[in-house]
C-alpha positions, 0 to 999 in steps of 0.5 A, a space after each residue: 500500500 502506497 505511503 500516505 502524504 502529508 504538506 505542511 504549509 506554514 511560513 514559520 519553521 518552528 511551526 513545522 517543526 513542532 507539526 512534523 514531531 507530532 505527525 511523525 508516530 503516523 508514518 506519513 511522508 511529509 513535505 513543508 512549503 513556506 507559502 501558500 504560493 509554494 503550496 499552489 505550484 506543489 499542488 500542480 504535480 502532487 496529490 497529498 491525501 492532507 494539507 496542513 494550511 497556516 492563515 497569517 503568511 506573507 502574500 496569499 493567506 491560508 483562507 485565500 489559498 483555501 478558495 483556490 484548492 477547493 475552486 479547483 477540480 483536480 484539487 478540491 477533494 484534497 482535506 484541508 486542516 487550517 493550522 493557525 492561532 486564529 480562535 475567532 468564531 468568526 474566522 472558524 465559519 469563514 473557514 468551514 464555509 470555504 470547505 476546510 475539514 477542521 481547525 487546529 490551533 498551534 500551541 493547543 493541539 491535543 495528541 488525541 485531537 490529531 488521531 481524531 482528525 487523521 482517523 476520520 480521514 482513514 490516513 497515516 493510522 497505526 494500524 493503516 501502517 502495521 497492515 501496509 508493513 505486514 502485506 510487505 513482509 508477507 508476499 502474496 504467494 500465486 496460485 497455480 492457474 487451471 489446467 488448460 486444453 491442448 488447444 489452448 496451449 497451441 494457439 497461446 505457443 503461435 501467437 494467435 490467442 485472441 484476448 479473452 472477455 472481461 470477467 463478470 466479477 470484475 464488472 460486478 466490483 466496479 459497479 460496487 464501487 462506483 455506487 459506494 463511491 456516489 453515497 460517500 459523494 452525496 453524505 459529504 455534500 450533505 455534510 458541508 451544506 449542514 455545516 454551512 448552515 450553521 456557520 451562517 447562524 453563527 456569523 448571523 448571531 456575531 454581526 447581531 451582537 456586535 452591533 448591540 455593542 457598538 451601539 451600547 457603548 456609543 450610548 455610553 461615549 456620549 453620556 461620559 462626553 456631555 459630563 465632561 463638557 458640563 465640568 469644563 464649563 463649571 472649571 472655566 466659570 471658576 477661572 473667570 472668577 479667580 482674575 488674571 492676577 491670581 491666575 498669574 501668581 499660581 502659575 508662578 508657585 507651580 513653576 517653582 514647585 516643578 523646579 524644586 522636585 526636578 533638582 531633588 530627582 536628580 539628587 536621588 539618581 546621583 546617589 541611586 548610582 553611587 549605591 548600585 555601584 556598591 551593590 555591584 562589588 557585593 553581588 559578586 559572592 553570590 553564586 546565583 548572580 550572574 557575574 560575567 554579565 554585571 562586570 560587562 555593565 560595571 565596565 560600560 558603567 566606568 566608560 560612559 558614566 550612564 549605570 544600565 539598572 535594568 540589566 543589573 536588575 535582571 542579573 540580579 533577580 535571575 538564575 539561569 541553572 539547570 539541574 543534572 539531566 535537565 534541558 538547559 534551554 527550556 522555555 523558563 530559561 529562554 523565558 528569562 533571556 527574552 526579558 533580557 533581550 526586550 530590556 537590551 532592545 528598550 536600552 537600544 543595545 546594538 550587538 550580539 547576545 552570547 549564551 555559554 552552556 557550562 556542565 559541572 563535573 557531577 558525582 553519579 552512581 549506577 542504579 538498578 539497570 547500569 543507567 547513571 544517575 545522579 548519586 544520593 546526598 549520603 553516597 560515599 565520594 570515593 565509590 563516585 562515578 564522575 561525569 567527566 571520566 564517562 567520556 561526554 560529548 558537548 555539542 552545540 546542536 544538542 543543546 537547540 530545543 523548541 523553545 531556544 528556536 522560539 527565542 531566536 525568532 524573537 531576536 531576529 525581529 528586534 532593532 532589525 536584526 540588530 540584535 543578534 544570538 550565538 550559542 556556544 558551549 564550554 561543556 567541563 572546561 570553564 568551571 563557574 564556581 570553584 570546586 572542593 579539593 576533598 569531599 567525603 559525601 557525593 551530596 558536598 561535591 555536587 552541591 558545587 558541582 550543580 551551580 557549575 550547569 548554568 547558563 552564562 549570558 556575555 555581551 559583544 558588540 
């Protein structure tokens, strides 16, 4: 049985991505174009059994892009599974009228929702696949043909055996077909007018409510503006009433008010300054500050004379380590590093963010299966297995997760690029925290060691 196809159309990658890892336990063979204009030219030459659609793409939109597979013959009866963030009821019935199967919405799909939707199609199930590999591994085996009459044999030897008639039963399964094929025909149809109907209902309903709102709240907008106008009124009446002189001696004392707070501001901030300076040289034994990056900002602070508070308040108030085993890049790591790169974007900080992932040297102990895992407080340190004596590997490319792809997406849009990330990676080599020279428990040596898995952020321009 021919492997069933799937074309994924979404101008983000990590939506791909993220689509591709869920199809994947289907045994589909899936295709990613980037826009809905790729998708088009694709559909020229190709016929996948499903089409995953995006809405918001550069050029034609998936709803646009909709209309044209559906307009067309050749294309019509391929199902179209809208996969967007849109949530709209609105944009759900545009959706359904123009003939798309289902709407899915990124960052919410449900492992159960996409086996319902796959299953209704009869693509890319389990068994579908399990049956396909059986018939695979199992070749039909002939069965040998019925004796034939010499006669037979001598006209097949010459050549001059005419062409035999088409079988009755072969007749019989076409015409099955062809009457199963019409049902499924007319319940689909059936099945889009239905869902027609009530996707008018709905748009019905929203246009009606929409309209009692607006209306409300102009009712509304023009009460909060009468009493207003009547306040002016009252207020220009009271100024009148006061003279220019008087008028004139409050603009002065406001004036000197204003001038007084301006200049007692500016003391505070001298000595807002002077105080950071010191909460610098003291954050520094504190092995959850993160140390590289305030003596960058220590050092743009002697240079220019203007102290970055927000970035040393972000040093101080985040953690960036992970723990033994654990995804360094998750998305509460990357969450705490967007909020970095939003504060550098507000500073009008131009060049690169560098993120350094650094292991500690652990103490591990074997457990029930020979896995290693991470040894008990009390387990003696001499029966340690060290990380760095099993030989790892640090690459670059095992520390990228969905959430880091994410974060890259969002610097690629700050300052225009102007802001840019490099992940880099000193596994063992660059221990941020000194270690023990003797320990007589595995519980005191990776108390150390697991300040060492941390994430360090520097600065380069």
């Amino acid at each position: 049985m021919p492997q069933s196809q799937a074309l994924i159309v979404d101008d983000s990658k990590t939506a791909q991505y993220q689509l591709k890892k869920m199809l994947d336990k289907y045994g589909l063979e899936i295709n990613t174009v980037l826009s809905a204009e790729e998708a088009l030219d694709y559909l020229k030459h190709h016929h996948p059994n499903v089409i995953f659609l995006d809405h918001h793409m550069e050029g034609m939109d998936g709803l646009s892009a909709l209309k044209v597979i559906k307009d067309n013959p050749e294309t019509a009866v391929i199902p179209v599974i809208m996969y967007t963030s849109e949530k709209d009821q609105l944009y759900v019935g545009q959706a359904r009228a123009l003939g798309a199967l289902d709407i899915l919405t990124k960052g919410e799909i449900r492992p159960s929702t996409l086996d319902r939707v796959l299953k209704s199609l009869k693509i890319g199930s389990p068994d579908t696949d399990a049956v396909a590999t059986a018939a695979n591994d199992h070749p039909v085996v002939e069965q040998p043909a019925p004796a034939s009459t010499s006669g037979v044999v001598e006209d097949c030897a010459s050549g001059d055996a005419k062409p035999e008639p088409v079988n009755a039963d072969v007749t019989v399964v076409l015409a099955k077909f062809q009457s199963q094929l019409d049902r499924q025909l007319q319940e689909h149809a059936a099945e889009i007018r239905s869902q027609i109907a009530d996707n008018e209902a709905r748009i019905t309903k929203f246009i009606d409510h929409s309209f009692e709102e607006k209306a409300q709240y102009q009712q509304q907008l023009t009460v909060e503006m009468g009493h207003k106008f009547l306040r002016a009124r009252q207020q220009l009446k009271r100024l009148a009433l006061i003279g220019p002189g008087a008028l004139l001696i409050s603009l002065l004392i406001a004036g000197g008010f204003f001038t007084w707070h301006f200049k007692q501001l500016q003391s505070d901030i001298n000595s807002a300054k002077i105080s950071l300076l010191a909460v610098i040289q003291a954050v520094r034994s504190n092995p959850q500050t993160d140390q590289p990056l305030l003596q960058q900002m220590q050092a743009r602070q002697e240079a220019s004379n203007a102290l970055p508070l927000d970035i040393i308040n972000w040093a101080l108030n985040n953690d960036l380590r992970f723990s033994y085993a654990e995804t360094p890049l998750n998305e509460q790591q990357t969450g705490k590093i967007s909020e970095l790169l939003e504060t550098l974007q507000l500073m009008d900080y131009r060049g690169t963010v560098e993120l350094d992932v650094r292991f500690g040297n652990v103490c591990l102990k074997p457990d029930g299966n020979n896995m290693l895992i991470l040894a008990d407080k009390q387990f003696p340190f001499g029966d340690c297995i060290m990380l760095a004596d099993t030989a790892p590997t640090f690459e670059v490319n095992d520390l990228i997760s969905i959430p880091y792809l994410d974060l890259q997406e969002r610097a690629a849009n700050l300052k225009d690029g102007e802001i840019s990330l490099q992940l880099t990676t000193s596994g063992l080599e660059t221990p941020y925290v000194e270690y023990l020279e003797t320990a007589s428990t595995a519980g005191e040596w990776n108390n150390i060691a697991l300040q060492n898995n941390r994430i360090v952020v520097g600065l380069s321009e």
